[in-house]
C-alpha angles and dihedrals in degrees: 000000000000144000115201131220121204116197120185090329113195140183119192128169130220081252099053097256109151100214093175124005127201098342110188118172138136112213109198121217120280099014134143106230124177123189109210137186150101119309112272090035100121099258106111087047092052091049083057101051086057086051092047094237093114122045116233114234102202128359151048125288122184130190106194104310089335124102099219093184095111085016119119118249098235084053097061099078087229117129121202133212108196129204097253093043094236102224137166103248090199086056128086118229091249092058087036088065091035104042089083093053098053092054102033114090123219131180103263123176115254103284085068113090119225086347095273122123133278116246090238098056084045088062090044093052097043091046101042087052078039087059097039087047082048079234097123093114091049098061104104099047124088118233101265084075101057137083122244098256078044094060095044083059094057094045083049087050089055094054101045099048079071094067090215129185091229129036118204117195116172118190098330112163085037089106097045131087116262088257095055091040092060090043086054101043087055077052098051093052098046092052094059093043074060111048092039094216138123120281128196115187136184117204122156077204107099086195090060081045098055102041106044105033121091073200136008129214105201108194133183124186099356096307128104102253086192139318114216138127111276099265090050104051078038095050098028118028099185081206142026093240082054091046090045098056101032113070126040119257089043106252118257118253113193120172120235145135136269121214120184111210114181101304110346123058119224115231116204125189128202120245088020138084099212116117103204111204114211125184103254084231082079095059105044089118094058124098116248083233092073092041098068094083101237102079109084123222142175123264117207120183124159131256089248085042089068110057137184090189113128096228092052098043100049089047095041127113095189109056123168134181115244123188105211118228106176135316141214119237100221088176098239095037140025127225114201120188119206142151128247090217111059083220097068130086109226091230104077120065086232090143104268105064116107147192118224124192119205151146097223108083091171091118130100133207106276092030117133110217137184111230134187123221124204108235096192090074107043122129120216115204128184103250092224099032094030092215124137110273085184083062110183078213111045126204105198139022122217126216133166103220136162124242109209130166101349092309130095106236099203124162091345086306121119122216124196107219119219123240094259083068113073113173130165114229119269137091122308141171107235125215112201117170122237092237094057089066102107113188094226133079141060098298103110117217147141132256103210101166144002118200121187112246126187086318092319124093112230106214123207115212131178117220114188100305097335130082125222139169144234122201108216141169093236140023118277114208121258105255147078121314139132131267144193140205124229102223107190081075105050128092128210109208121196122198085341093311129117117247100166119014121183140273108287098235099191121065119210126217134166134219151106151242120259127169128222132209103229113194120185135176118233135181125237131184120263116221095210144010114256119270111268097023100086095093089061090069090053112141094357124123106282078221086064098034080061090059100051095047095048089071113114123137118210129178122219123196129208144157123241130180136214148186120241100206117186084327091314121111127221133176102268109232123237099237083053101051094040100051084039091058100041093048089045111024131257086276106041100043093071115075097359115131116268138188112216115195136192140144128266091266091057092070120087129200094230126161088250142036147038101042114229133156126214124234106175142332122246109215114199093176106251088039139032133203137199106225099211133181104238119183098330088315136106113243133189103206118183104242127171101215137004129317133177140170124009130002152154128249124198113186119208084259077210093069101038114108113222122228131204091214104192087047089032080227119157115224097176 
């Protein structure tokens, strides 16, 4: 069994399409992994690049400690069920599941003749997969006469005779009735609870999705939308296309404003006069920018998250108006769809229509109805990027804080600020990223909670009335310590421009690859003196004679390949040109424009290469930095003392990443 690895996947076709873009995912052993999305997405192609049926055009792909990229499909240990189940109709089921193993060779010890397997291992195989199918009776039968959900068992048969390491289903159940589709999906999971091996499954179907993937990648035009187990990307959609495509009925999603006053934050809704007041604790994760009252955003809460019920309505702290226009009797449930303006229809997504799930099917069209929302599970989205602005993982805190005297007064804490910062006095909002919390120093706070996040720990730590967060490896235990703050990462805004912004921390260059013919003369040893020239040793050493006759010059010709950076040449590494030829093509990949990338320590002072000219240091007090001028581009390099004018620069050609520029493609 196999885990996989994907590393900066693409798929680009001869026309420029981008099928899949940057795919990055690990895939552990033995888990159940479903790729969902809207057709066209990229999932079923990226389904076909693990099987091999499909070249990738950039990237890394990894099947257990094996990269798969040049290697055959039929040598990858993979096996594929495919959407219109692709067996033999003169076949019976019985030689269907069998017919790969007769062709297919294994290593086998001596008594095994050509390497292929006994009949006798072949029936224990197809009616052991026949028994676990629950197809044993259907064997001898050929596919006409069976039923749809009959047929996909024995396509599944035929896969997991293999034993592969990695099982591809795509779109499996999509041919079959819903009842049959729910029967299946129980089986497919059963079967892999079975086999114990690692699935990997495509479905355009979110309920499939939900209810059969330990975790879910839900992709949209090529791009990984989030990757995340089902309650999460229920419970936290990291964006509203997420929120939109996982649940059924699709969650509402209504515009309005936020206004914080003092310690509670008014929610106002379009279309509605209700003013919804929500503690300001609630809201800690949200940027001060959406708070002011004046920058409009989506609002996306669930249909059981609106409720008619009584008890709900008369305990609620969040109520709203709904014109109903019509519902759905589900049996055990009732949808009823209404509008927030009682000017509005019910029927059109204008934003304000909503979805309401209830019990309580005692309403009729035209009737206006109270109704509570549940604000702990609201869901808050920018109106232009459509990602969560209410992030379970945020990326910034925000702060207002006073700069006085060449310090950050900040929560009755003072800040020195290092000589690269330069602010005038005056009153900012400071942006400091949760990963530039460090739990050391002389800033007193509070840790009150951790909570596991996609493999980090989100602290929560109160400082002075405020709440911010850290974003850690591990957890941090709940009590008093002292923080810092690492200062080359934080931003001061001023009347929503930026005074200080942080310390770029990539570093730009352009190039390309070019090759070389090397030719070099080497000696090799001669077996024997020319004929005639014997007489011309005679009565020298015989030590010396050797010498003489070893003297043979010989060229040998090679190709080598290296990296222009910014004008300056380095030896171009194997794992680079090869990738840089595979991704491009042998003719493309030399002399096309390329972006190389790396952080401020990957730069080196040296005596030659890269030119560069400083024109300044940054000192943030435990670390300086030349900022150079770097092929048109402004770098910040770690340096240990000063350094002025011109200068070379060499990278750790190991840590720099490789760009495609025209593509905008990365190959390393």
């Amino acid at each position: 069994m196999a885990g996989l690895t994907f590393k900066h996947i693409y798929k680009v076709y001869p026309n420029g399409t981008k099928a899949v873009n940057d795919f990055n995912m690990t895939v552990e052993d033995k888990e159940f992994i479903v790729f969902v999305g809207p057709s066209g997405c990229g999932k079923s192609t990226t389904l076909r690049m693990v099987a091999g049926l499909e070249d990738i055009s950039a990237g890394e792909l990894t099947i257990g400690d094996l990269v798969v990229n040049d290697v055959e499909p039929k040598d990858r240990d993979i096996a594929m069920v495919f959407q219109n189940y692709a067996l033999y109709p003169h076949m019976t089921v019985y030689d269907n599941i069998a017919f790969g193993l007769r062709l297919r060779r294994v290593p086998r010890d001596e008594k095994h003749r050509n390497g292929k397997m006994t009949r006798d291992e072949i029936h224990a195989k197809v009616t052991e997969a026949a028994e676990i199918l629950g197809i044993t009776e259907y064997l001898g039968k050929k596919p006409k006469e069976m039923s749809g959900g009959q047929r996909q068992r024995v396509s599944l048969g035929r896969a997991i005779v293999r034993e592969p390491k990695v099982m591809l289903l795509d779109e499996p159940l999509s041919n079959l009735d819903a009842k049959l589709r729910t029967q299946m999906r129980a089986e497919i999971s059963k079967l892999h609870a079975k086999l114990n091996t690692t699935f990997i499954y495509v479905t355009h179907d979110q309920v499939e999705a939900m209810t059969m993937g330990t975790r879910i990648v839900v992709m949209k035009d090529g791009y990984v939308q989030q990757i995340d187990t089902p309650k999460n990307l229920y419970n936290y959609p990291c964006n509203k296309f997420v929120a939109g495509f996982i649940g059924t009925p699709q969650m509402n999603f209504l515009t309005g404003y936020l206004k914080k006053q003092g310690e509670s934050v008014i929610i106002n809704i379009d279309g509605s006069d209700a003013a919804i007041k929500v503690p300001y604790e609630k809201m800690y994760k949200v940027q001060p920018a959406y708070l002011n009252g004046d920058k409009q955003v989506c609002i996306g809460l669930r249909a059981e998250d609106i409720s008619i019920d009584p008890e709900k309505v008369a305990s609620a702290a969040a109520l709203i108006k709904v014109k109903v226009s019509h519902k759905e009797e589900l049996g055990n449930q009732t949808l009823i769809y209404g509008d927030i303006s009682m000017d509005g229809d019910g029927y059109t997504e204008n934003g304000t229509r909503v979805i309401l799930q209830s019990d309580e099917a005692e309403v009729n069209n035209g009737d206006i109805v109270v109704a509570a929302l549940n604000i702990d599970k609201i869901h808050l989205f920018d109106i232009e990027t459509e990602k969560s602005i209410l992030p379970r993982l945020p990326e910034y805190n925000y702060l207002d804080c006073k700069v006085k005297g060449g310090k950050i007064l900040v929560e009755g804490v003072e800040i020195a600020l290092p000589p690269a910062i330069v602010c005038a006095d005056g009153e900012y909002e400071l942006l400091i990223p949760t990963d530039a919390v460090k739990f050391c120093g002389d800033i007193g706070a509070e840790v009150v909670a951790n909570e596991r996040v996609d493999n980090k720990t989100l602290v929560s730590i109160a400082l002075g009335k405020k709440r911010i967060f850290a974003v850690t490896d591990g957890e941090v235990p709940c009590g008093k310590l002292n923080i810092s703050f690492d200062l080359k990462k934080i931003t001061l805004l001023q009347n929503g421009q930026t005074a200080v912004a942080a310390m770029p921390e990539t570093i730009c260059m352009e190039g390309f690859m070019f090759k070389e013919k090397i030719v070099e003369e080497t000696s090799s040893p001669v077996e024997a003196t020319p004929a005639g020239m014997d007489s011309l040793f005679e009565g020298q050493p015989s030590e010396e004679v050797a010498d003489v006759k070893t003297i043979k010059a010989k060229k040998v010709k090679r190709i080598e390949f290296f990296l222009n950076i910014g004008g300056a040449v380095f030896a171009a590494p194997d794992n680079i040109s090869a990738k840089l030829i595979s991704a491009m093509g042998v003719k493309k990949a030399f002399g096309g424009k390329l972006r190389f990338e790396c952080s401020p320590y990957d730069l080196k002072f040296t005596n030659d290469g890269i030119p560069a000219e400083v024109t300044g240091i940054a000192d943030y007090g435990s670390e300086r930095f030349a900022v150079c001028t770097v092929c048109g581009n402004t770098a910040y390099v770690r340096c240990d003392g000063d350094i002025e004018g011109s200068v070379c620069l060499t990278p750790d050609i190991g840590s720099l990443a490789v760009i495609q520029a025209d593509m905008d493609i990365r190959i390393v």
